[in-house]
NUKEBA-238652 format. One line per 10 residues: number of its first residue (from 1); their letters; for each residue y, z, x of N, C-alpha, C. Coordinates in pm, whole numbers, plus 50000, padded with zeros to 5 digits. Example, Ala and Ser with C-alpha at 12.3 -4.5 7.8 and 13.67 -1.06 7.14 Angstrom:
BEGIN
1) as) 49431 50780 51319 49550 50780 51230 49670 50780 51320  49775 50708 51285 49894 50714 51367 50003 50787 51290
***
This chain:
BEGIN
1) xxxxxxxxxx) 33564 25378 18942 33419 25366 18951 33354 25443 18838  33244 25368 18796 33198 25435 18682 33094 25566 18748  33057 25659 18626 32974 25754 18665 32936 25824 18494  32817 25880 18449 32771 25946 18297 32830 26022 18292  32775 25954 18388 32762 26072 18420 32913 26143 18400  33030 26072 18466 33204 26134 18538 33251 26202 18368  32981 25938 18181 32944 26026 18125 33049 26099 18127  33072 25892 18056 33159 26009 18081 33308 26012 18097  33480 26246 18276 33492 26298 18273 33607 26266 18210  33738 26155 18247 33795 26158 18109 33680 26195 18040
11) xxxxxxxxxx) 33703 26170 17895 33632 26181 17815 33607 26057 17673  33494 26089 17634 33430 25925 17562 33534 25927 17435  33429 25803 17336 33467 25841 17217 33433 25973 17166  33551 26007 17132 33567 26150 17098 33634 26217 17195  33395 26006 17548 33413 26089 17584 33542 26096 17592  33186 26216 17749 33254 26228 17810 33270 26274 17843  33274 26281 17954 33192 26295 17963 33228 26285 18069  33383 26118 17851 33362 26111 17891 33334 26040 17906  33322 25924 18021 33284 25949 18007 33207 25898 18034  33109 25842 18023 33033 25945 18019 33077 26005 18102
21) xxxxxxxxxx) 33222 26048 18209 33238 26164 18252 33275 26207 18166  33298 26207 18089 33343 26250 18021 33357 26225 17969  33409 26202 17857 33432 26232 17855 33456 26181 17717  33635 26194 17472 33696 26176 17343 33745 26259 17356  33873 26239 17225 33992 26252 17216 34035 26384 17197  33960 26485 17275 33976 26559 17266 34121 26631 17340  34096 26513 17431 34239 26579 17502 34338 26448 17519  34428 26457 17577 34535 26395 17615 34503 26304 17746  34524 26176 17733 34497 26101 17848 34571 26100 17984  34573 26068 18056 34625 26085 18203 34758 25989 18212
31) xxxxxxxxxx) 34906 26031 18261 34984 25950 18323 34964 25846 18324  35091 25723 18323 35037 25590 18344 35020 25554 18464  35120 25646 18534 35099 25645 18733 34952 25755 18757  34853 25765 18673 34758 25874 18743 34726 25847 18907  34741 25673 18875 34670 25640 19042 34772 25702 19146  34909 25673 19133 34965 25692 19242 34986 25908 19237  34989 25962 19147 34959 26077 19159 34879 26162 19208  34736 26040 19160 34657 26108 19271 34674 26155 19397  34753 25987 19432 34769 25996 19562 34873 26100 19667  34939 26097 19561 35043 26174 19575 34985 26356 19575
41) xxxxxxxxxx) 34897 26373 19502 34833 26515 19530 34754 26507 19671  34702 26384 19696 34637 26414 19802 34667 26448 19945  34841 26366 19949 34898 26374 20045 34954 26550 20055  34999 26608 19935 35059 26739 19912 34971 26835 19996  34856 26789 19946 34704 26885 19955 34688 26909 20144  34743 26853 20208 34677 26828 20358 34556 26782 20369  34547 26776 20467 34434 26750 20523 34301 26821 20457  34176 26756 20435 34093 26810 20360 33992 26961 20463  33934 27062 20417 33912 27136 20461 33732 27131 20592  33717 27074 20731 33592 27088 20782 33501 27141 20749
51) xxxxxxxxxx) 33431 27145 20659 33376 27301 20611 33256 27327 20699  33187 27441 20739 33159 27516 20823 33014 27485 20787  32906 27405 20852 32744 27412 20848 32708 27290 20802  32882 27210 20759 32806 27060 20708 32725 26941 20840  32608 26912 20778 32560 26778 20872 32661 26693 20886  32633 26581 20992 32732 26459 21001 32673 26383 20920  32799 26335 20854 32784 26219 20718 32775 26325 20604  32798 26459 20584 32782 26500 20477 32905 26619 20458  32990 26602 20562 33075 26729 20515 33220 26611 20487  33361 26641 20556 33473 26566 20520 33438 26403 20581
61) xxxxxxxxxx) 33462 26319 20513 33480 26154 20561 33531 26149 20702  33444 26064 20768 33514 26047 20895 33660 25997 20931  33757 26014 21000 33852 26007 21004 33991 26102 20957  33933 26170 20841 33997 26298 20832 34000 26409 20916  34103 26466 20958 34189 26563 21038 34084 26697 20953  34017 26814 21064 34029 26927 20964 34152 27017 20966  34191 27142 20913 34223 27193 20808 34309 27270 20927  34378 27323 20959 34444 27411 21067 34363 27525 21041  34353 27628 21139 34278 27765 21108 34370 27868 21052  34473 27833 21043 34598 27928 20913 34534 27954 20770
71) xxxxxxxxxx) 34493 27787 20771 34506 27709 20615 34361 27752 20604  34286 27714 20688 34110 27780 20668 34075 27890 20618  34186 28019 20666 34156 28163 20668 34223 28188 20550  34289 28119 20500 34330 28164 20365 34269 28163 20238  34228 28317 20178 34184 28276 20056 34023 28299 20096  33967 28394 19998 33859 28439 19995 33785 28356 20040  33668 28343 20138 33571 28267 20223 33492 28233 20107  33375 28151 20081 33251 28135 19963 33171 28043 20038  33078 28070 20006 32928 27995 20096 32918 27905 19973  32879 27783 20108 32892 27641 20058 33020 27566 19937
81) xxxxxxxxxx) 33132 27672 20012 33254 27572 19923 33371 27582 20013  33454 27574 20033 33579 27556 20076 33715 27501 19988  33809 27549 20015 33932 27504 19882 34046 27430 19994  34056 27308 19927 34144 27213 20025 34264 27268 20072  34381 27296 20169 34485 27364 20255 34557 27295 20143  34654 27420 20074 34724 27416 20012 34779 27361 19867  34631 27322 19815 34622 27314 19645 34532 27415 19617  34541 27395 19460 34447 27429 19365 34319 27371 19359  34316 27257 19399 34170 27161 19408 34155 27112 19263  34199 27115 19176 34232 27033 19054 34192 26888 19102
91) xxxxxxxxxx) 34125 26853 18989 34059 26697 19001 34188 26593 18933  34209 26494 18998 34283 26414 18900 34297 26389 18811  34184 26341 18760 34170 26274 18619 34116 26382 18540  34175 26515 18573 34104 26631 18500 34258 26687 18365  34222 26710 18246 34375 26775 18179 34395 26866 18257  34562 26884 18241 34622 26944 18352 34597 27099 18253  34562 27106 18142 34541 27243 18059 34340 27269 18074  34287 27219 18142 34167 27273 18126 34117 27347 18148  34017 27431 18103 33954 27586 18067 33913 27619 18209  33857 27581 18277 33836 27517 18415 33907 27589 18562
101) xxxxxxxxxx) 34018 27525 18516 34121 27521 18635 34223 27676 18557  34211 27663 18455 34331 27765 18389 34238 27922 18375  34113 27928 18298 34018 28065 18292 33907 28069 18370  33890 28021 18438 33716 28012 18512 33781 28122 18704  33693 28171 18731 33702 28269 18843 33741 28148 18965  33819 28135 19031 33846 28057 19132 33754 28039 19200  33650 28157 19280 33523 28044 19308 33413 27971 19274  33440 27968 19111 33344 27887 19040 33424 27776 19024  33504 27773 19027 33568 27653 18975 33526 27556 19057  33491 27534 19167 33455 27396 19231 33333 27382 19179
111) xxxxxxxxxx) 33253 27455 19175 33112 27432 19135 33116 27359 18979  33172 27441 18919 33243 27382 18737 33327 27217 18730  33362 27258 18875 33428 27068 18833 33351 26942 18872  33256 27040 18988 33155 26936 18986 33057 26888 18882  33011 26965 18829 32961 26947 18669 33000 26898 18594  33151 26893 18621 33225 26789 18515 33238 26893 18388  33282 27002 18431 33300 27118 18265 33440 27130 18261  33538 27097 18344 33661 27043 18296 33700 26873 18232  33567 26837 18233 33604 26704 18154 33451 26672 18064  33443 26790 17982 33333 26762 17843 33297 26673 17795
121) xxxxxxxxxx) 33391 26530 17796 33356 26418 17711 33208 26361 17760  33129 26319 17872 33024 26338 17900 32931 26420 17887  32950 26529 17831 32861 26615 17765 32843 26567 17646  32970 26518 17559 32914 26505 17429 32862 26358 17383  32886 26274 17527 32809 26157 17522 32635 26156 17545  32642 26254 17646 32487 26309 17602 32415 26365 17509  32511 26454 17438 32450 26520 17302 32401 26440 17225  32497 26376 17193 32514 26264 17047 32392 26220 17028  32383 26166 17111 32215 26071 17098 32123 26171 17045  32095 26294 17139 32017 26404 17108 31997 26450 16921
131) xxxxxxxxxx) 32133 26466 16872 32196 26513 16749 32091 26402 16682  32133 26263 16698 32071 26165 16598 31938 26154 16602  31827 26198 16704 31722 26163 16700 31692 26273 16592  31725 26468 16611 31700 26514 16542 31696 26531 16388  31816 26526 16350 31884 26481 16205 31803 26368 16180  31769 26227 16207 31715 26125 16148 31556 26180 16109  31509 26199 16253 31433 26288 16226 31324 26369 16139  31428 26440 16114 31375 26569 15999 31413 26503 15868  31505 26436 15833 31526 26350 15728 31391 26272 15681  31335 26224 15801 31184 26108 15813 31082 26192 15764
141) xxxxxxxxxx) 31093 26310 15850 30989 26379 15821 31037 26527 15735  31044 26551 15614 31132 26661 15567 31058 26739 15605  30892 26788 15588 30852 26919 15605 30893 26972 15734  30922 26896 15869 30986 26927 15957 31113 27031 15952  31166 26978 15847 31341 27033 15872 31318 27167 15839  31457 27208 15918 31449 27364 15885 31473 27485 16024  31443 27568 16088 31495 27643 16172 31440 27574 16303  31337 27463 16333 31301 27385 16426 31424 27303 16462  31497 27218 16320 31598 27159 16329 31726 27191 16421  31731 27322 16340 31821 27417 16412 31834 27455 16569
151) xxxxxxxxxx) 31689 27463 16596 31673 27481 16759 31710 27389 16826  31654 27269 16741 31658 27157 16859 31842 27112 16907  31895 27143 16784 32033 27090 16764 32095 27179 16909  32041 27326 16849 32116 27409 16960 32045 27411 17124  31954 27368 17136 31900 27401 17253 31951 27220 17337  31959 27126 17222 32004 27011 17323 32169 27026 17370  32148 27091 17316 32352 27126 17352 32387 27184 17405  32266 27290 17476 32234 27343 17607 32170 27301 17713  32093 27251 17706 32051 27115 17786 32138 27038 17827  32215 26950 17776 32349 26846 17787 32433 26906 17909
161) xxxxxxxxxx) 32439 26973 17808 32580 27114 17926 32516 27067 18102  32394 27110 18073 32321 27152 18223 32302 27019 18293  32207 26966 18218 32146 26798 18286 32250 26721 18303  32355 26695 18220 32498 26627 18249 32550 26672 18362  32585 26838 18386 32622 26930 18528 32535 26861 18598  32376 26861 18600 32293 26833 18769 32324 26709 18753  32320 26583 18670 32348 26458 18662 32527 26412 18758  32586 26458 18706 32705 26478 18779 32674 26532 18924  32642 26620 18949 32607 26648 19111 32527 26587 19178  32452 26492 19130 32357 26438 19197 32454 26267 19208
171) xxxxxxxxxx) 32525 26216 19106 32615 26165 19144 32725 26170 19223  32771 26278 19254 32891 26287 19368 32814 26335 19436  32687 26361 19478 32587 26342 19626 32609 26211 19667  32547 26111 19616 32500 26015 19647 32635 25889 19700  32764 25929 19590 32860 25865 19599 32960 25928 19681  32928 25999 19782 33060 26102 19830 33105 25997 19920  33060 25894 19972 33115 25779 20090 33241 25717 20037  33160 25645 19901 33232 25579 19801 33354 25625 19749  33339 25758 19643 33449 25804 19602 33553 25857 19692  33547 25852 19826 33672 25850 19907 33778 25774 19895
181) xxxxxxxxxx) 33726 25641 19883 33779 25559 19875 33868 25495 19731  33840 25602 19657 33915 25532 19488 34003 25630 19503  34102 25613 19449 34243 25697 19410 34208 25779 19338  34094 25780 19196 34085 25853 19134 33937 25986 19142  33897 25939 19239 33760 25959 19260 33789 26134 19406  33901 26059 19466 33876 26113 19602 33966 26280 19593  33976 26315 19449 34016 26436 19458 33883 26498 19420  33739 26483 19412 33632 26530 19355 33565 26670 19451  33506 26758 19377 33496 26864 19486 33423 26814 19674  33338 26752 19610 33239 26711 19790 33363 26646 19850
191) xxxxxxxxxx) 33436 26515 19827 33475 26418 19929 33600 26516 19915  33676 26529 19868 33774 26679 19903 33747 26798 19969  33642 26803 19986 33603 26963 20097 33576 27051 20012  33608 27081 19860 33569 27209 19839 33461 27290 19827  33305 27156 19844 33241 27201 19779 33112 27071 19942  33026 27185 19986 32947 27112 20062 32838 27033 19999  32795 26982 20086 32641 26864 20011 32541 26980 19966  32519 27052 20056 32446 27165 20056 32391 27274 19949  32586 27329 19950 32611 27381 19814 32578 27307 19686  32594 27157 19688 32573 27094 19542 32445 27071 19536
201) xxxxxxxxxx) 32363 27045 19657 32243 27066 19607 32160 27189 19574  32208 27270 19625 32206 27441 19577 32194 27430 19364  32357 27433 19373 32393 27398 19222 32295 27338 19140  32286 27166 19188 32227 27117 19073 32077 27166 19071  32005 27245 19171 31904 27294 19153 31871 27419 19048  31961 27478 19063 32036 27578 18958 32035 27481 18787  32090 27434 18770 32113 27381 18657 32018 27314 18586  31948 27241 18714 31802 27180 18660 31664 27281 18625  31692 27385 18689 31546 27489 18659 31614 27548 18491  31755 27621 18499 31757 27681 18360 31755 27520 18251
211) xxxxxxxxxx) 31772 27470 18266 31733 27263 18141 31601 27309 18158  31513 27311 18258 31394 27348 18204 31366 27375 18127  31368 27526 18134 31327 27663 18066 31383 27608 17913  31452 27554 17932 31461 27510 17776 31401 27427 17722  31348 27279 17803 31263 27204 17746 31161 27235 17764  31118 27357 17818 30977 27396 17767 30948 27518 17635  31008 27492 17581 31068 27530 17419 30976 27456 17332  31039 27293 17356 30972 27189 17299 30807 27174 17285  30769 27079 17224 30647 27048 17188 30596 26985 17327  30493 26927 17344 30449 26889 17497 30469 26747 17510
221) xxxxxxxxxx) 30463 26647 17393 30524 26532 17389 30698 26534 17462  30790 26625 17398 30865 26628 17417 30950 26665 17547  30841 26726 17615 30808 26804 17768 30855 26663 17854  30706 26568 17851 30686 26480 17895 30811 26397 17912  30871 26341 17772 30962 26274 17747 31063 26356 17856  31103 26456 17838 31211 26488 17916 31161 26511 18090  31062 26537 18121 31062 26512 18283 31060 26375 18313  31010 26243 18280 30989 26095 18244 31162 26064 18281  31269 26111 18203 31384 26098 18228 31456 26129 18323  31372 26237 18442 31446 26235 18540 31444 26137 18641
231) xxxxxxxxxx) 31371 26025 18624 31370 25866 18709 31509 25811 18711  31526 25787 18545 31662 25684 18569 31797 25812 18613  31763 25970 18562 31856 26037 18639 31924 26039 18806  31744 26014 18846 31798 25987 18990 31842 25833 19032  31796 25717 18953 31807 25583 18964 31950 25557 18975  32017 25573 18887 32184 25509 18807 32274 25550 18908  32267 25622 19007 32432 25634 19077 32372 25479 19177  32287 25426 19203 32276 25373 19264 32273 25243 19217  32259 25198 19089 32258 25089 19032 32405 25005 19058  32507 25061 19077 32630 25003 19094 32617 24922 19205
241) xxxxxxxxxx) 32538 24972 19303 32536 24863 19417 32420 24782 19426  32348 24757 19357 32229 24644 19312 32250 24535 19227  32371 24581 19126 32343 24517 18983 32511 24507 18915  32524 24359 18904 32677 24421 18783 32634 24447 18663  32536 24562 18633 32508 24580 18484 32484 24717 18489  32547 24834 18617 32512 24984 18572 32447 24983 18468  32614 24971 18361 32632 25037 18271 32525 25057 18153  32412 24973 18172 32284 24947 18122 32169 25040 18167  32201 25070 18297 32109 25201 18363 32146 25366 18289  32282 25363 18318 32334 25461 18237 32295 25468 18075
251) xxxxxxxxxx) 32355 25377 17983 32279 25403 17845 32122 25430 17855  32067 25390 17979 31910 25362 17976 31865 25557 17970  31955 25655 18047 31912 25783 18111 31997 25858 17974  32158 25802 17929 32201 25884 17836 32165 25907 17722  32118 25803 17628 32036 25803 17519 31899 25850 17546  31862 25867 17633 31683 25904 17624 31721 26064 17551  31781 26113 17484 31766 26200 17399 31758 26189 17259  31796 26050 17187 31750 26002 17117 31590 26040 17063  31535 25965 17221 31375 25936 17197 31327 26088 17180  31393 26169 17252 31312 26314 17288 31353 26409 17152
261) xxxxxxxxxx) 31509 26423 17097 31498 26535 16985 31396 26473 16865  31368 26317 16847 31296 26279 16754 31135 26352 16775  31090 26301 16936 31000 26376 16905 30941 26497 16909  31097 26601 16973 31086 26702 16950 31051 26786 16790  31146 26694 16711 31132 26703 16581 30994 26668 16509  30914 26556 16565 30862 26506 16455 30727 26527 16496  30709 26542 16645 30566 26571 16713 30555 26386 16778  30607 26337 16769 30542 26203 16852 30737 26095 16810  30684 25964 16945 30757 25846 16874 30763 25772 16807  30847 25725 16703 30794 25667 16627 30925 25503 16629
271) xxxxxxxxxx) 30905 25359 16555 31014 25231 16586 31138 25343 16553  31155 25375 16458 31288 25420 16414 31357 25472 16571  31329 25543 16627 31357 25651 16715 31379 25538 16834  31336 25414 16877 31297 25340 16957 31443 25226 16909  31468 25185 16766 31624 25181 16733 31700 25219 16747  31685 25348 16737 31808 25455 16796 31807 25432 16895  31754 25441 16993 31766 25446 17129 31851 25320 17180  31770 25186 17152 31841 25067 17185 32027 25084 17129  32017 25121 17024 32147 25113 16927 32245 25186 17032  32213 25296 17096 32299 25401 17153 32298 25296 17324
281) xxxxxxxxxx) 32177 25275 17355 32227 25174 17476 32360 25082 17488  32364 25026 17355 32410 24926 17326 32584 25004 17324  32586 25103 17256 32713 25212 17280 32739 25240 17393  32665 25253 17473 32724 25311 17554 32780 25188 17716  32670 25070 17738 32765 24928 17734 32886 24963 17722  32938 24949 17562 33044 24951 17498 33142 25026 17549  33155 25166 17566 33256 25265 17571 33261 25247 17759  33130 25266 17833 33169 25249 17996 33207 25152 18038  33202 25034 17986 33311 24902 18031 33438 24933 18003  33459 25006 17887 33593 25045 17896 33666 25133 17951
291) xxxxxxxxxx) 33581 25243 17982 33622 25312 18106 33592 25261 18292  33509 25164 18275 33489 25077 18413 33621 25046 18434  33720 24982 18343 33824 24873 18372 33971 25012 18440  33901 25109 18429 34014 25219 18509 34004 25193 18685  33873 25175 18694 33868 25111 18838 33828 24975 18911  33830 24921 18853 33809 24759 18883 33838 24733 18981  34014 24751 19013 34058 24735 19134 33998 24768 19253  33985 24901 19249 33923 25012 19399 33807 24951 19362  33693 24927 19279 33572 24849 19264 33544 24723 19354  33655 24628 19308 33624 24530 19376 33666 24520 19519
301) xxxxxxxxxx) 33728 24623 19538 33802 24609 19691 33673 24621 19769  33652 24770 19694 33483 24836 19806 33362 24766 19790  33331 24647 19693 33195 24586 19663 33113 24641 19549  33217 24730 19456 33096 24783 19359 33127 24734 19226  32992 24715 19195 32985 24612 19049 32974 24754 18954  33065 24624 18811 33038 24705 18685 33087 24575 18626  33042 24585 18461 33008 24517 18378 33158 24514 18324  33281 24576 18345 33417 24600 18364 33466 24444 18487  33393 24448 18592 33432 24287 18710 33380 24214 18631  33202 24200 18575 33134 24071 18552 33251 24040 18427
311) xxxxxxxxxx) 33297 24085 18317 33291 24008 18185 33454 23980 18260  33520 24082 18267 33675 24007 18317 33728 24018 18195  33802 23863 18178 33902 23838 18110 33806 23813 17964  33660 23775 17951 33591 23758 17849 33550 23900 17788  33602 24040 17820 33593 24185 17813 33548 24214 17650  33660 24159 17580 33636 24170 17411 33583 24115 17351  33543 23995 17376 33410 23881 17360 33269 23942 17397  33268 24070 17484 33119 24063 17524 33119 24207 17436  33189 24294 17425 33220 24444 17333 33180 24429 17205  33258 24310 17156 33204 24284 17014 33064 24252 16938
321) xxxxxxxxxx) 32990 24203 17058 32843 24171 17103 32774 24314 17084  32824 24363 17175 32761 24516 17178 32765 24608 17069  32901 24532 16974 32938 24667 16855 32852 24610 16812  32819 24476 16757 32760 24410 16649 32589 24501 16689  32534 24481 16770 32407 24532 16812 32427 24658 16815  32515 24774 16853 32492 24871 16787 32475 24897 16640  32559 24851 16617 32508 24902 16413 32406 24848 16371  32348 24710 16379 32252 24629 16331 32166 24732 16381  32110 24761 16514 31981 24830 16568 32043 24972 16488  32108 25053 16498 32141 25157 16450 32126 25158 16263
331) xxxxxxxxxx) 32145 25048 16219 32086 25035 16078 31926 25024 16028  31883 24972 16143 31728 24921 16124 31686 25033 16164  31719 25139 16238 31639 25289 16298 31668 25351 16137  31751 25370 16055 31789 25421 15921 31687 25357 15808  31710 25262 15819 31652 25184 15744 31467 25221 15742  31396 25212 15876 31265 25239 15942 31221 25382 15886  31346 25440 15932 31307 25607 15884 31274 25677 15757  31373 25592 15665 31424 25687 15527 31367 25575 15442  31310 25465 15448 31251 25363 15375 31158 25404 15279  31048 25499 15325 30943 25539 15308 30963 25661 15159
341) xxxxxxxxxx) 31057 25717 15201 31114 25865 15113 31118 25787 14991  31162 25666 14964 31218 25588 14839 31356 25695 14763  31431 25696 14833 31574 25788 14816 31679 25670 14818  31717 25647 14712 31826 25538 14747 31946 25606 14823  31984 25722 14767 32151 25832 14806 32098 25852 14926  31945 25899 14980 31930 25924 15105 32000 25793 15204  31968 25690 15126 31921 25522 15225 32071 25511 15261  32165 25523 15146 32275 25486 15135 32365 25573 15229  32382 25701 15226 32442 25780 15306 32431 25744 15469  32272 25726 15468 32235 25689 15615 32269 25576 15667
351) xxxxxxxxxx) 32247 25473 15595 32386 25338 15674 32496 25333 15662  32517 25468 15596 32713 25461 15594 32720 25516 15752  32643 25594 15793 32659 25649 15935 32678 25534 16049  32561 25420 16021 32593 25308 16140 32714 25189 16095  32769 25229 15956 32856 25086 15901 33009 25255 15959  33034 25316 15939 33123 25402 15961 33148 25405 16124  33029 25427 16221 33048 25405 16378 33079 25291 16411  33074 25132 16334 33060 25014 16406 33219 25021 16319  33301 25076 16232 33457 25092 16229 33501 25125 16299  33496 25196 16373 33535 25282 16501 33601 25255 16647
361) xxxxxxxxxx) 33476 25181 16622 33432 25095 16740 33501 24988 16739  33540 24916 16615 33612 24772 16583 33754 24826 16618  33763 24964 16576 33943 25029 16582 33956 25013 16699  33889 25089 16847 33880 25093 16919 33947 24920 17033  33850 24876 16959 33909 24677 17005 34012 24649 16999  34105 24698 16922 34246 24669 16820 34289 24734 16912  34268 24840 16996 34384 24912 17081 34363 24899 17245  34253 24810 17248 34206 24819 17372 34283 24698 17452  34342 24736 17586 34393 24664 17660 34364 24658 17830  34295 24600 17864 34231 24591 17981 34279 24674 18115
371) xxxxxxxxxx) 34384 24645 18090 34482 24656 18195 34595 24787 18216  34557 24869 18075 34625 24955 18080 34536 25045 18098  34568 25181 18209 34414 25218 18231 34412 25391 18148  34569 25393 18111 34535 25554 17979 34480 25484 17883  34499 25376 17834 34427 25359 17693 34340 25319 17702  34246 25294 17804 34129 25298 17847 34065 25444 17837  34123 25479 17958 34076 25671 17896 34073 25692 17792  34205 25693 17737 34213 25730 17537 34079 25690 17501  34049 25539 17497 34011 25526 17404 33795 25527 17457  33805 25546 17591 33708 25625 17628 33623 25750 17551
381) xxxxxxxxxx) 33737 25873 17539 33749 25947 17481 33695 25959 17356  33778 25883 17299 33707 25858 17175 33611 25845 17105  33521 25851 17192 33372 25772 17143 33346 25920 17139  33364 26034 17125 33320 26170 17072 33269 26114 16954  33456 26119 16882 33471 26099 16764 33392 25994 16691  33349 25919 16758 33282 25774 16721 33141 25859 16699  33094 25917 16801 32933 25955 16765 32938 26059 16700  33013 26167 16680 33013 26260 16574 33005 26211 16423  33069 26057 16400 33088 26041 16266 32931 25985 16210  32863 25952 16331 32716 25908 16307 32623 26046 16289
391) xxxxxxxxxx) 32655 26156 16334 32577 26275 16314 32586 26374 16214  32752 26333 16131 32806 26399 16040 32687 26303 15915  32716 26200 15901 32616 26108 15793 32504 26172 15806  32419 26152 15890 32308 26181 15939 32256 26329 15845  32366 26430 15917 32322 26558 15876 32361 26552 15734  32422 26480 15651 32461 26520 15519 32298 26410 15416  32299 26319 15483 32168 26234 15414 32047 26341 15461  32025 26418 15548 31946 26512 15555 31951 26599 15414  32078 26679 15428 32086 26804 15334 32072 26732 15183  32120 26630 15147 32109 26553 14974 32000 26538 14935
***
């Protein structure tokens, strides 16, 4: 099942998020048996843990056994979490080396995996967009550039971190019924016990006040723009069961940073920024169908659409659609911006950024196989790397 949000937690190009759980290639993809491992952890794990103050319908899935009171009492108590009888609570589809599970204080760690900070690639599927509005940007507008630039770069990359975290929790709220039911889904902190409804809404409340405090940094255009975005934040976990086209809701909430570092940067919106945006929609289509096709199966069993069931066997026929419209719209936002400067080295550098991502993306096709669901992840993942090579251009047609 897809999620930004999960955005993702493998991880993209590059998640991922991600990804958008995540998630590019930053790490190593999952077993070719991940599914049956899962399963196989889950059975190890016992029975998932009752946890203590949950409502009905919001603590363990009905039909699960709770936890013996041996297995309960073991292991430091924590309000609003619980750690499943006899694992680690390690997420499946999480690297088995992540910072996470290996350095983080054991009772943060459920809270951290719900966020999806053991699977980054969804973070940097959120950035990316952010990166390009700025950089294009200040390029458009030079008197702009300069230690504003700087902020924005660093403060969306603090933001990401966070809004991706509450984005993620507000998705395994909404989906805790659902993700029981996927092999890969049902080691996640809520539908595993470690972590109550309660507690995550605790969390993502947490995560959403400090994203604030940062977008009120910004200019007041930019304010706007970013509270405006918490609609399709709350919209998209739910689009899967309305629509076989999520994955269109999702680019719709992940790129809106596009629109916002531009006009964080520039003081208003302007077409260019409104290219970008479409261009990165159009990416991100691209990379979550390919991470959709990891669950298709458990998808179609339970009734939930993704753009991974609709295209099917026509999968690379409709991708290539999407690459083609990313670079074209991603050329015309370059083109819109830097036109004006009359810089040819500027002009030139800057469509090497959308002719360099739509390579990528074509590589990506060449290795993609429906059916195999690590090189799906892999190449999930990837799309880091894919949007970094658009922000690397970007920032160098800036500095020339």
């Amino acid at each position: 099942m897809t999620d930004p949000t999960r955005l993702p937690e493998g991880e993209p190009p590059g998640h991922e998020e991600n990804g958008p759980e995540g998630n590019g290639p930053d790490r190593s993809g999952p077993d070719a048996g991940a599914r049956q491992n899962a399963d196989a952890q889950a059975a190890a794990a016992g029975p998932d843990l009752d946890v203590a103050g949950q409502d009905a319908g919001q603590g363990v899935p009905a039909g699960r056994p709770a936890a013996n009171p041996a297995d309960a009492q073991s292991g430091p108590s924590q309000a609003g979490s619980a750690q499943p009888a006899g694992a680690q609570g390690q997420v499946a589809d999480a690297p088995a080396d992540n910072w996470v599970d290996s350095y983080a204080p054991p009772e943060a760690r459920p809270f951290l995996r719900l966020s999806r900070a053991d699977r980054p690639i969804g973070t940097w599927l959120l950035l990316l967009p952010c990166w390009w509005g700025a950089l294009l940007g200040a390029s458009a507008v030079p008197e702009t550039a300069g230690w504003l630039t700087v902020w924005i770069i660093v403060g969306c990359g603090l933001g990401a971190f966070l809004m991706r975290g509450a984005g993620c929790t507000w998705n395994d709220i909404t989906d805790r019924d659902i993700d029981d039911k996927v092999a890969r889904t049902r080691s996640r902190p809520i539908p595993s016990g470690q972590v109550t409804v309660r507690g995550a809404l605790i969390w993502m409340s947490v995560q959403s006040v400090v994203a604030l405090a940062i977008l009120l940094t910004f200019n007041l255009n930019a304010i706007l723009l970013g509270i405006l975005s918490l609609g399709l934040v709350a919209i998209y976990p739910f689009a899967k069961r309305f629509t076989w086209w999520p994955q269109v809701f999702l680019g719709l909430a992940f790129n809106w940073g596009a629109l916002l570092a531009w006009t964080a940067q520039t003081g208003s919106i302007a077409l260019p920024a409104v290219f970008l945006y479409l261009a990165g929609i159009c990416w991100t289509i691209f990379y979550d169908t390919i991470y959709a096709h990891q669950d298709k199966e458990d998808d179609a069993l339970i009734g939930v659409k993704s753009t991974a069931l609709l295209f099917g066997d026509n999968t690379l026929t409709w991708l290539r659609g999407f690459l083609v419209g990313t670079v074209v719209l991603m050329s015309l936002a370059v083109i819109y911006a830097l036109a004006p400067l009359a810089d040819p080295l500027k002009m030139s550098i800057g469509l090497c950024a959308a002719w360099a991502f739509g390579a990528h993306m074509n590589w990506q096709l060449g290795k993609l196989d429906n059916d195999d669901t690590e090189t799906c992840l892999r190449l999930f993942r990837s799309n880091r790397d894919a949007g970094l090579i658009v922000a690397l251009f970007l920032a160098i047609s800036l500095l020339v």
